[in-house]
C-alpha positions as CSV (number, residue, x, y, z in Angstrom):
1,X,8.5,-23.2,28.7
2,X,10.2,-20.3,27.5
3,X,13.5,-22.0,26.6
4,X,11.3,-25.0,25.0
5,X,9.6,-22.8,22.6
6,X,12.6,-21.1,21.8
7,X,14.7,-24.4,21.3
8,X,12.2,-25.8,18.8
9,X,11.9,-22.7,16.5
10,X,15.4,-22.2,15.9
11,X,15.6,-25.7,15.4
12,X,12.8,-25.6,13.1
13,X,14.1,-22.3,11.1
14,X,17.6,-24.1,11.1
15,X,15.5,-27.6,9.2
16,X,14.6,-25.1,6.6
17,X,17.3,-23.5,6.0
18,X,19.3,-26.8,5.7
19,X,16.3,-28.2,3.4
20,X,17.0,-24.7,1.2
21,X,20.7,-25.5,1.0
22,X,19.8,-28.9,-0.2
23,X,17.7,-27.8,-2.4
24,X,19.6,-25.1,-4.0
25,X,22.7,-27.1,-4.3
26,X,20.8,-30.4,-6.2
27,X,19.5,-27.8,-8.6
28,X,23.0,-25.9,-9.1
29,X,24.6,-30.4,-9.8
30,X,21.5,-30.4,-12.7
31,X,22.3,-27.3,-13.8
32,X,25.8,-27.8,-14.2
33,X,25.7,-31.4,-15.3
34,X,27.2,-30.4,-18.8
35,X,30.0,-28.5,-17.3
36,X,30.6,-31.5,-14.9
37,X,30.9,-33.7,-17.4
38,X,33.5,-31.3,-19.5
39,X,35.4,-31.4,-16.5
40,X,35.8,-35.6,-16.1
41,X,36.1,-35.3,-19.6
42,X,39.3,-33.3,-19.0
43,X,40.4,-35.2,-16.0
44,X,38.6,-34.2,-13.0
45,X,38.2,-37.0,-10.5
46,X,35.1,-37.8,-8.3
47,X,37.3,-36.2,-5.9
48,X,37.3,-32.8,-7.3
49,X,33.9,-33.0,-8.4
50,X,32.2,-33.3,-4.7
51,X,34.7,-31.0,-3.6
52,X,33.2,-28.2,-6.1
53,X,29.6,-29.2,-4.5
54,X,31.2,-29.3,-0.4
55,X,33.1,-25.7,-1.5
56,X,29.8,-24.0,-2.7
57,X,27.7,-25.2,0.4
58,X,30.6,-24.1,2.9
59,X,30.7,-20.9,0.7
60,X,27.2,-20.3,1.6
61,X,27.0,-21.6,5.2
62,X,30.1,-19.1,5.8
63,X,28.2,-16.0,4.4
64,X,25.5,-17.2,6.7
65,X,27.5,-17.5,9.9
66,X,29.4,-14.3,9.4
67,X,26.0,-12.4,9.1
68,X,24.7,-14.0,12.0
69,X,27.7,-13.1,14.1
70,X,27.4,-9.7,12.9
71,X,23.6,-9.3,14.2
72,X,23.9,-11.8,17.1
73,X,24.4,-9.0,19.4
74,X,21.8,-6.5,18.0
75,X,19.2,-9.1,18.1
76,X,20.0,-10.4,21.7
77,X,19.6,-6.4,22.8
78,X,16.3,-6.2,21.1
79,X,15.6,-9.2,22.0
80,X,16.2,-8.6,26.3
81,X,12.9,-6.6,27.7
82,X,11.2,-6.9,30.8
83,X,8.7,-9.3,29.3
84,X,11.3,-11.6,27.9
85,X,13.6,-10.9,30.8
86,X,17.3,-10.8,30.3
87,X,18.7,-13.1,27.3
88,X,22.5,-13.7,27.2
89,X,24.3,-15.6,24.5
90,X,28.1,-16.4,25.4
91,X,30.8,-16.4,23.4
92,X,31.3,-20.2,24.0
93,X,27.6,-20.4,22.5
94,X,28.3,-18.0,19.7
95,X,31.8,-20.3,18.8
96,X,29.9,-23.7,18.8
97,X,27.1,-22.5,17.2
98,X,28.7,-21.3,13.7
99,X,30.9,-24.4,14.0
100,X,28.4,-26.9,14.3
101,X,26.3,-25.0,11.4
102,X,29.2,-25.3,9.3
103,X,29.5,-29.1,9.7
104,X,25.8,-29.7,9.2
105,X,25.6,-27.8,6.0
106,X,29.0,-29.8,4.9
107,X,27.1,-33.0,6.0
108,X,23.9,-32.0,4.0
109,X,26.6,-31.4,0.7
110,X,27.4,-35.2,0.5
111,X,24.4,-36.1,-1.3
112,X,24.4,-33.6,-4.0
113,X,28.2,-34.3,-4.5
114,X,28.0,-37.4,-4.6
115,X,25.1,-37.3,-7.2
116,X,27.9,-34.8,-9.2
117,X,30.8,-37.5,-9.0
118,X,28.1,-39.8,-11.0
119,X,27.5,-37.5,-13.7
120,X,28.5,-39.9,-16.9
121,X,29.9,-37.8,-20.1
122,X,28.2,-40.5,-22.0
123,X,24.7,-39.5,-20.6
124,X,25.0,-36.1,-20.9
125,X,26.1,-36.3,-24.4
126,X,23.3,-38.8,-24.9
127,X,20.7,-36.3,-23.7
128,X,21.9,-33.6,-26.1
């Protein structure tokens, strides 16, 4: 029961923190819809559009990973008492863990850069 609550909090803490990646990166495509559209204008592909979007979400999922690998090890000590009992976390876990965050949150990009490789000059000089 122990493992089954613990399973479906960090699951649950990990759907927010993807749903505040997406969120933060379809406000930073709106924000920067004017400088997107300087950049087509100027001969940036579709291509190199999403890759600006996928490069600032792997950005921030890297930050992420390399604090939690930092405190993983801190947190497992505090986390091991004799109510708890003894938690281990092996390396394997702690490889497979950042690396399948990583591809989430580069999965979870798509959308917003695909919404940024849309961005029209015409509309945004229409909306000005």
């Amino acid at each position: 029961m122990r493992v089954y609550f613990s399973a479906s909090g960090a699951a649950l803490v990990a759907i927010i923190a993807y749903l505040g990646l997406y969120g933060v990166l379809v406000h930073s495509v709106n924000s920067r819809r004017k400088e997107m559209a300087i950049r087509s204008c100027f001969g940036a592909s579709s291509g190199n559009l999403k890759k600006i979007v996928i490069r600032q979400a792997l950005q921030c999922s890297a930050a992420a990973v390399a604090i939690s690998l930092l405190a993983w090890r801190p947190v497992v000590l505090l986390a091991s008492s004799a109510w708890v009992g003894k938690v281990e976390l092996s390396w394997q876990s702690a490889v497979v863990i950042p690396l399948m965050c990583l591809t989430v949150a580069s999965a979870i990009s798509l959308l917003p850069a695909a919404a940024a490789a849309r961005i029209s000059p015409a509309e945004v000089l229409k909306e000005q």
